[in-house]
C-alpha positions as CSV (number, residue, x, y, z in Angstrom):
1,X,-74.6,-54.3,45.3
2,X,-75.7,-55.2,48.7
3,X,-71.8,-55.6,49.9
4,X,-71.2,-51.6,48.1
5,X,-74.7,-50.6,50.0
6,X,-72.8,-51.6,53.5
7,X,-69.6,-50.3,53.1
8,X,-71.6,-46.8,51.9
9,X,-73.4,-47.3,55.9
10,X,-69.8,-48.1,57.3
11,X,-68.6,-44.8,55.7
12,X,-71.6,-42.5,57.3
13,X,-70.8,-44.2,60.9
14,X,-67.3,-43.6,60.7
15,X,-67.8,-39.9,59.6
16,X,-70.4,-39.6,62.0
17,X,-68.6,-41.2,64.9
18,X,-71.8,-42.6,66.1
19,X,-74.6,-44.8,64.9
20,X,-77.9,-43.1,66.0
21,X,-76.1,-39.9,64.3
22,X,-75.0,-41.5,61.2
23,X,-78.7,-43.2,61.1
24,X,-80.3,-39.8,61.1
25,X,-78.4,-38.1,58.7
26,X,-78.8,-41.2,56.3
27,X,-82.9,-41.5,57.8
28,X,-82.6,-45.1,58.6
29,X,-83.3,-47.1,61.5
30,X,-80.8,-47.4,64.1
31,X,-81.1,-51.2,64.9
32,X,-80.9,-51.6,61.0
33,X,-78.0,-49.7,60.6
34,X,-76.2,-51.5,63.7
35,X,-77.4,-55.4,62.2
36,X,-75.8,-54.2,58.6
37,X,-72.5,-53.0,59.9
38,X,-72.1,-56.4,62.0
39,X,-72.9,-58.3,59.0
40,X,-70.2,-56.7,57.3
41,X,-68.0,-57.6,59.8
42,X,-68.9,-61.3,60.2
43,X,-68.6,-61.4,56.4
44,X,-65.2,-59.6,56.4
45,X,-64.2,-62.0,59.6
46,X,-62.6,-58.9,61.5
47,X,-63.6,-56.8,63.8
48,X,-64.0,-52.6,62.0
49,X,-65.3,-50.6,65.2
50,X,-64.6,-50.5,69.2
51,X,-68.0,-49.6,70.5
52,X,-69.0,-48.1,73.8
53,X,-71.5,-46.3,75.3
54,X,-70.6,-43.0,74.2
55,X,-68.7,-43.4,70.8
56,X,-67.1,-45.7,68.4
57,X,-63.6,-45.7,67.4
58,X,-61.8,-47.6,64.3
59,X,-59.6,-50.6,65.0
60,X,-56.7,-50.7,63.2
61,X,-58.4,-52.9,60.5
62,X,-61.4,-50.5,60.4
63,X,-59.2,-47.7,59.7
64,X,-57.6,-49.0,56.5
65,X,-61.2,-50.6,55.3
66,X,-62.8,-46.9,56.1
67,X,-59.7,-45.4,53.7
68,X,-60.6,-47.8,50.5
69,X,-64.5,-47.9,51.1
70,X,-64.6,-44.1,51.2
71,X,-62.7,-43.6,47.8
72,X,-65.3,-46.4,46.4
73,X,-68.3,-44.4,47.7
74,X,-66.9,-41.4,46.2
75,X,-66.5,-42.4,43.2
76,X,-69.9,-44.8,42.9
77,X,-71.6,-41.0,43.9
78,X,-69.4,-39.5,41.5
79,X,-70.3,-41.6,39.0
80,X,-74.5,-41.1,39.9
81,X,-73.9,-37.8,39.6
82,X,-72.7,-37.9,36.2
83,X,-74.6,-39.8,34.1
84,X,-77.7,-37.4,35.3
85,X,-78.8,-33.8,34.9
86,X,-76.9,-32.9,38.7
87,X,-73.9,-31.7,36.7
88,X,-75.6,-29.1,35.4
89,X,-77.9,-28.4,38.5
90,X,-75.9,-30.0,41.3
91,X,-78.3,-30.7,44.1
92,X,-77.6,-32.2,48.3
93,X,-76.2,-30.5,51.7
94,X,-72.8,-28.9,51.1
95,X,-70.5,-28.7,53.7
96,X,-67.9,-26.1,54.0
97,X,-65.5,-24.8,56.4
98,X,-64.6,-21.0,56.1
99,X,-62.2,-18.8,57.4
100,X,-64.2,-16.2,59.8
101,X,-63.4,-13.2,59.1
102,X,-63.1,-13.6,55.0
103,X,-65.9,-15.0,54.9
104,X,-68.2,-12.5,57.0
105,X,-66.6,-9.6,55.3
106,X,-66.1,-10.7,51.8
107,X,-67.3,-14.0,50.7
108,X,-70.7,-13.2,52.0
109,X,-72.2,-12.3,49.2
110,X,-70.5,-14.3,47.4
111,X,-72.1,-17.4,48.9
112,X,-75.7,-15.6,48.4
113,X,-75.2,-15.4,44.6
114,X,-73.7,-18.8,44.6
115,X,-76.9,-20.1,46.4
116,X,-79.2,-18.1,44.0
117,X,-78.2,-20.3,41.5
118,X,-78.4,-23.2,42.8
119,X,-82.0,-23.6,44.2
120,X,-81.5,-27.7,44.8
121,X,-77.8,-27.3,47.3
122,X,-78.4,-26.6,50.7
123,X,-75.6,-25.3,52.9
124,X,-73.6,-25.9,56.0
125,X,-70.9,-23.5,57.2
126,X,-68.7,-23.8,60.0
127,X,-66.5,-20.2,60.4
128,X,-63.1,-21.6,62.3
129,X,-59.6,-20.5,62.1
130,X,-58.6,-24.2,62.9
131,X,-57.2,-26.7,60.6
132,X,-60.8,-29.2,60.0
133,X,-60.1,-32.9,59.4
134,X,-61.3,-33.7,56.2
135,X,-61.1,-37.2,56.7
136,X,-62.6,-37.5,60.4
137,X,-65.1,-34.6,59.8
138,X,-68.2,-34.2,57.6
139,X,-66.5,-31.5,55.2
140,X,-66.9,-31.4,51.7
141,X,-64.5,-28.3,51.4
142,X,-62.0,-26.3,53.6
143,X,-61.8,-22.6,52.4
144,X,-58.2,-21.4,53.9
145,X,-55.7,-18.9,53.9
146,X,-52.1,-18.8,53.2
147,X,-50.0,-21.6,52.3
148,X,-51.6,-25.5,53.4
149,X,-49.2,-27.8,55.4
150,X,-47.5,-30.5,54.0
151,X,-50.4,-33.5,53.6
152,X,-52.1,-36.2,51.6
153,X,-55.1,-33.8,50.9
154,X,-55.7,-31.5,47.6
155,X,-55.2,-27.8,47.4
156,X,-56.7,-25.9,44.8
157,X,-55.6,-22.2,44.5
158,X,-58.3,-20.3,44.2
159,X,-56.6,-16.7,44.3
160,X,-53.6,-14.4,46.1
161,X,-54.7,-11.5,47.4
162,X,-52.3,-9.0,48.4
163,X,-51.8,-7.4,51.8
164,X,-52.1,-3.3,52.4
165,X,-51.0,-0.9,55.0
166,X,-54.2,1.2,56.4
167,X,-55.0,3.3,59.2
168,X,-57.6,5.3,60.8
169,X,-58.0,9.1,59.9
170,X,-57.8,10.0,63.9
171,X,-54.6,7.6,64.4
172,X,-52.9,9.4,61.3
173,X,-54.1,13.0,63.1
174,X,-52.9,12.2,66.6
175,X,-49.3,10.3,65.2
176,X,-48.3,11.4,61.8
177,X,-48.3,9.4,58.7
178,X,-45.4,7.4,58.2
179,X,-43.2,8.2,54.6
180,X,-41.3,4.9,54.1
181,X,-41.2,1.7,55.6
182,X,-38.7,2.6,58.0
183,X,-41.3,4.8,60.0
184,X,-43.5,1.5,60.8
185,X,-41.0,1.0,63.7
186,X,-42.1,4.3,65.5
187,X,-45.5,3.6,64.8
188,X,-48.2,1.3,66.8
189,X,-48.3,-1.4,64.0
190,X,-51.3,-4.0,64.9
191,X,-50.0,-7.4,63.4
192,X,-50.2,-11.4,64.2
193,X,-48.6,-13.1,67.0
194,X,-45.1,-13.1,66.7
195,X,-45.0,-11.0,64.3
196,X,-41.2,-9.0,64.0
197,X,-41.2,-7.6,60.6
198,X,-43.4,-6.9,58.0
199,X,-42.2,-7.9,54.4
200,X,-42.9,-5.1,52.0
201,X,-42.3,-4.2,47.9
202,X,-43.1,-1.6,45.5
203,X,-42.2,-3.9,42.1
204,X,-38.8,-2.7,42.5
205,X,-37.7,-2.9,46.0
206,X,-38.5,-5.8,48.7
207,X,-37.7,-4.6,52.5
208,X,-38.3,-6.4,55.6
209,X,-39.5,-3.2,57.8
210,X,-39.4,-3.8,62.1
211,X,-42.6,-2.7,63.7
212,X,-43.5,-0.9,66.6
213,X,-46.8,-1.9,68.9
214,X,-48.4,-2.8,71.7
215,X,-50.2,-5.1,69.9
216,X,-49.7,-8.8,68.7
217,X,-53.1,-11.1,68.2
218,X,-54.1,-14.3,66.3
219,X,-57.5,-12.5,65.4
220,X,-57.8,-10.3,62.1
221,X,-61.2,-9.5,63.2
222,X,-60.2,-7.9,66.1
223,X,-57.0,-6.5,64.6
224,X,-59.3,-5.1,62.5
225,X,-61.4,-3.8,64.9
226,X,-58.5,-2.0,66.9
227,X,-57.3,0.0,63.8
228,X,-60.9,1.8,63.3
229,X,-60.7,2.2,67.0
230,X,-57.5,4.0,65.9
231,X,-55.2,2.1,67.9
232,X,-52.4,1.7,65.1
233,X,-51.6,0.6,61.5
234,X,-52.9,-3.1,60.2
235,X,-51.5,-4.5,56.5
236,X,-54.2,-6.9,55.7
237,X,-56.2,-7.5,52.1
238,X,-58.4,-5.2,50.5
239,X,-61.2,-7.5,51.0
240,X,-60.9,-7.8,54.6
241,X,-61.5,-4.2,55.1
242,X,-63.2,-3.3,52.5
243,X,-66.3,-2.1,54.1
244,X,-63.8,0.1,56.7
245,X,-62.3,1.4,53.3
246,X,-66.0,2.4,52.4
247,X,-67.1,4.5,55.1
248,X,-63.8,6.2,55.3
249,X,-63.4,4.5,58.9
250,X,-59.5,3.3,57.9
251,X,-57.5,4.6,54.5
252,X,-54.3,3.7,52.9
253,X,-51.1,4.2,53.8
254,X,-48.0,3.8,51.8
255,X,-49.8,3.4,48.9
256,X,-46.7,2.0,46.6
257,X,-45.8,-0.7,48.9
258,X,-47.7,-3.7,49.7
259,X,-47.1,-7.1,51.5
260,X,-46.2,-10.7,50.3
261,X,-49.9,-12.1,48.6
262,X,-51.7,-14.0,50.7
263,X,-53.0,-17.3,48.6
264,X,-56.7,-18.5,49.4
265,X,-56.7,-22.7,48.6
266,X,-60.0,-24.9,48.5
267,X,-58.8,-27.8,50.3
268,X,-60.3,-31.5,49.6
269,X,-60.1,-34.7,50.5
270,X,-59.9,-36.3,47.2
271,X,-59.5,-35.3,44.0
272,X,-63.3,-36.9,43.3
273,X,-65.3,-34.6,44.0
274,X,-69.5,-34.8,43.3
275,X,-70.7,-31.5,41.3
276,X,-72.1,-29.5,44.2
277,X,-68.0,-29.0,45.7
278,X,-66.9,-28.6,41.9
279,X,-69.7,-25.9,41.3
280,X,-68.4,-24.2,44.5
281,X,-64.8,-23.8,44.4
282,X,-64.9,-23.7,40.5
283,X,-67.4,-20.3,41.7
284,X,-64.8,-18.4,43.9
285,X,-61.8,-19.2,41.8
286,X,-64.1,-17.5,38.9
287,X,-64.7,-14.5,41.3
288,X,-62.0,-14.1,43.5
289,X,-59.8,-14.0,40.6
């Protein structure tokens, strides 16, 4: 028990990169926490962690220990959680990593009802376009959209949401509303960097229509922002704009064509996961869908 005990404290300094940060989160002594990973070192006979001043790093037999002890921690929580009442009433600090943008505009409330009913999880949410590391980083879940890159970690699909073409009512006044896909290319069309084309169907027809624009971002907030400042014509989920859609500050365009559907994946580190991250993403797959 003692030797599962240690390798749980190695787990928390790894993730934590530190031991006076792992011995907070964990509210244990520092000095403890330092005598009980040096134990476990003298009892392993190799050296896990570089230390210096300002961080600790793995050695290369650290790394590979940190790999197997974190799967045995997981599933010894795992296993906790189980055989009490946290499966139905999950409880502990849940992590997540959101997409900005979809989360301020439409999992927002979402995440309120989630938390309504269930008083015992607190939260941690860290909005970032980047791609987290679930391994090196203190994330339980990485809420992302489009298709994950090639990797060891699991992706859940949660749902696809497909893309619309929308506009302001003053851009449509001052330019004209385009009548087929073709007409995007005369248009100022507010789309991703290097964007060319924008792939479009009406459940009979699939075109690949050039653009026209100014305009080429890796922000949908601020693309967003643009078109209600009527600077062109965005295709972008309903749920993004859907406030914009509600106070009549963008409408649709070329209503029987849409773009390719944008999948939204909960992203893990393991497949064992404790009940709090199952409640969660098993939550927005059952309203997102």
């Amino acid at each position: 028990m003692q030797l599962l005990n240690d390798m749980a404290l190695f787990v928390e300094v790894v993730k934590a990169r530190s031991f006076r940060k792992a011995a907070e989160a964990i509210n244990v002594p520092n000095s403890t926490l330092s005598r009980r990973i040096s134990l476990l070192e003298r009892a392993i006979g190799l050296r896990l962690l570089h230390r210096t001043t300002r961080r600790i790093e793995l050695t290369e037999a650290g790394q590979i220990y940190f790999e197997r002890c974190k799967r045995i921690v997981d599933e010894a929580r795992l296993a906790h959680e189980q055989l009490g009442e946290m499966l139905e009433q999950p409880s502990g600090l849940l992590r997540v990593s959101l997409p900005v943008d979809f989360a301020n505009t439409y999992l927002a409330p979402l995440i309120a009802e989630f938390a309504q009913r269930y008083a015992g999880i607190s939260f941690e949410f860290d909005l970032t376009p980047r791609r987290v590391d679930l391994v090196a980083e203190p994330f339980d879940v990485a809420i992302r959209m489009g298709e994950p890159e090639p990797s060891h970690m699991i992706a859940r699909l949660l749902a696809r949401l497909s893309p619309r073409l929308y506009a302001s009512p003053r851009y449509l006044e001052l330019n004209g509303e385009p009548s087929e896909p073709s007409g995007l290319s005369d248009h100022q069309c507010l789309c991703m960097l290097k964007t060319k084309v924008w792939t479009l169907s009406n459940g009979t027809e699939t075109v690949e229509a050039a653009i026209g624009g100014r305009f080429r971002l890796n922000s949908v907030g601020m693309i967003r922002r643009l078109a209600t400042l009527n600077m062109g014509i965005v295709i972008l989920p309903e749920e993004i704009v859907s406030d914009e859609l509600a106070d009549k500050r963008l409408q649709r365009i070329l209503p029987q064509w849409q773009g390719a559907p944008t999948p939204v994946f909960a992203i893990t580190e393991t497949r064992l996961l404790p009940a709090k991250t199952q409640r969660f993403i098993e939550f927005l797959r059952e309203r997102l869908r």
